[in-house]
C-alpha positions as CSV (number, residue, x, y, z in Angstrom):
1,X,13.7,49.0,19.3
2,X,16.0,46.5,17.4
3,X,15.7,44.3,20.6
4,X,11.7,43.9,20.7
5,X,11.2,43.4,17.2
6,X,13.7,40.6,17.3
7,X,12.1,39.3,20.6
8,X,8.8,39.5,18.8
9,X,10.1,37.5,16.0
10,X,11.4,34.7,18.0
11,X,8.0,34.2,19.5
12,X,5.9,34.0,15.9
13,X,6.2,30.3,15.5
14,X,3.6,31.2,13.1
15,X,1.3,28.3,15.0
16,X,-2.0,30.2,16.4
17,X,-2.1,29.1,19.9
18,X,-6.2,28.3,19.8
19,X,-5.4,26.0,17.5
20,X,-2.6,24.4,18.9
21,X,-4.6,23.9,22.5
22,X,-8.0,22.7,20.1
23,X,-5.4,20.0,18.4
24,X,-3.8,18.9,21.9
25,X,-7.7,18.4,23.4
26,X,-8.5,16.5,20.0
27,X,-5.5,14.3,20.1
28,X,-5.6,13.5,23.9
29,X,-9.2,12.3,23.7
30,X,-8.5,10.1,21.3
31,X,-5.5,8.7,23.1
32,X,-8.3,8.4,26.2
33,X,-10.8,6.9,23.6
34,X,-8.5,4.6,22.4
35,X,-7.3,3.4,25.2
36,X,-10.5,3.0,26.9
37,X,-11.8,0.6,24.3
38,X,-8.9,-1.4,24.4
39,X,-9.3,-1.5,28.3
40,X,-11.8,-4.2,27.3
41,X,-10.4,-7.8,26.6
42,X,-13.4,-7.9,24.8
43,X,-12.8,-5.2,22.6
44,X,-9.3,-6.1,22.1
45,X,-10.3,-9.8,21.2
46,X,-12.8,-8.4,18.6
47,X,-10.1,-5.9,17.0
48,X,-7.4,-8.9,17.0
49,X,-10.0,-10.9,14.9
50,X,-10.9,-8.2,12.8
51,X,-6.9,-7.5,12.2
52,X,-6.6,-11.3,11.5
53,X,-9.4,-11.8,8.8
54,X,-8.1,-8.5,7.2
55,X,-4.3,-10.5,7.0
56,X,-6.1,-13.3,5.7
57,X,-8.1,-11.7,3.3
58,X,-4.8,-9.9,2.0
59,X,-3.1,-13.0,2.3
60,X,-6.3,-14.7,-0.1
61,X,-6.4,-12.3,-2.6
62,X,-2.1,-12.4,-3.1
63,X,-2.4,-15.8,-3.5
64,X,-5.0,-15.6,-5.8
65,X,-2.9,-13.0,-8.0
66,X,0.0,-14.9,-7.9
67,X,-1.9,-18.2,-9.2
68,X,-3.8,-15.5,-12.0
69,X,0.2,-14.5,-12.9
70,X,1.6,-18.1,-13.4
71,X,-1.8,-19.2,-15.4
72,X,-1.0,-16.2,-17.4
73,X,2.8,-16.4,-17.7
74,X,1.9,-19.9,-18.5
75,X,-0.4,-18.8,-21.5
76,X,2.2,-16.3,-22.7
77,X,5.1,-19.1,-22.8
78,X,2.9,-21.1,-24.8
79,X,2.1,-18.9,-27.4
80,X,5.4,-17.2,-27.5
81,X,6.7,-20.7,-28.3
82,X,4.3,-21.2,-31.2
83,X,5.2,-18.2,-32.8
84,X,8.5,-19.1,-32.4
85,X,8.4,-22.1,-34.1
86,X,5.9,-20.8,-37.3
87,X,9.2,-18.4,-37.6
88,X,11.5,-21.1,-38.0
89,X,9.6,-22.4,-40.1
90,X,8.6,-19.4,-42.7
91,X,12.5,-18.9,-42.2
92,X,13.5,-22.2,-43.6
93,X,10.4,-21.8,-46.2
94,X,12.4,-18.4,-47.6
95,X,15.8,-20.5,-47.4
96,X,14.3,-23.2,-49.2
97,X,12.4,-20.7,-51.4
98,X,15.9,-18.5,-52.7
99,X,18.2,-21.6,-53.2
């Protein structure tokens, strides 16, 4: 009796077969589908362009964040500097002020 239950056990992989031959069907035709489109040269030229404006469109809009950051970085420097220097000055104002 000990022997079935642990032969019974070994065999639940707790996967429902159905679903496990459904998945296989599902994932095969789409490996077929896929790689009947990209049978086609055509198909493959129009997916390589497609991949290529994406990268370039990625590429665009990095470049156009990094240029946003320096103008801002930029901005901050600036005014970091004047408020540095109205502090030296209200610091050599009290200096002045308590001698």
């Amino acid at each position: 009796m000990n022997n079935q239950n642990d032969a019974k056990q070994q065999h639940n992989t707790g996967i429902n077969p159905v679903a496990a031959v459904i998945g296989g069907v599902v994932a095969g035709a789409a490996m077929a589908g896929t790689a009947a489109v990209l049978a086609d040269k055509k198909n493959r030229d129009h997916i390589k362009d497609a991949l290529e404006k994406g990268k370039e469109d990625v590429q665009e809009k990095v470049k156009e964040a990094r240029d946003k950051a320096e103008h801002v970085k930029g901005d901050v420097e600036k005014k970091a500097g004047e408020l540095k220097s109205d502090a030296q000055d209200a610091a050599k104002k009290a200096q002045q002020h308590t001698r």
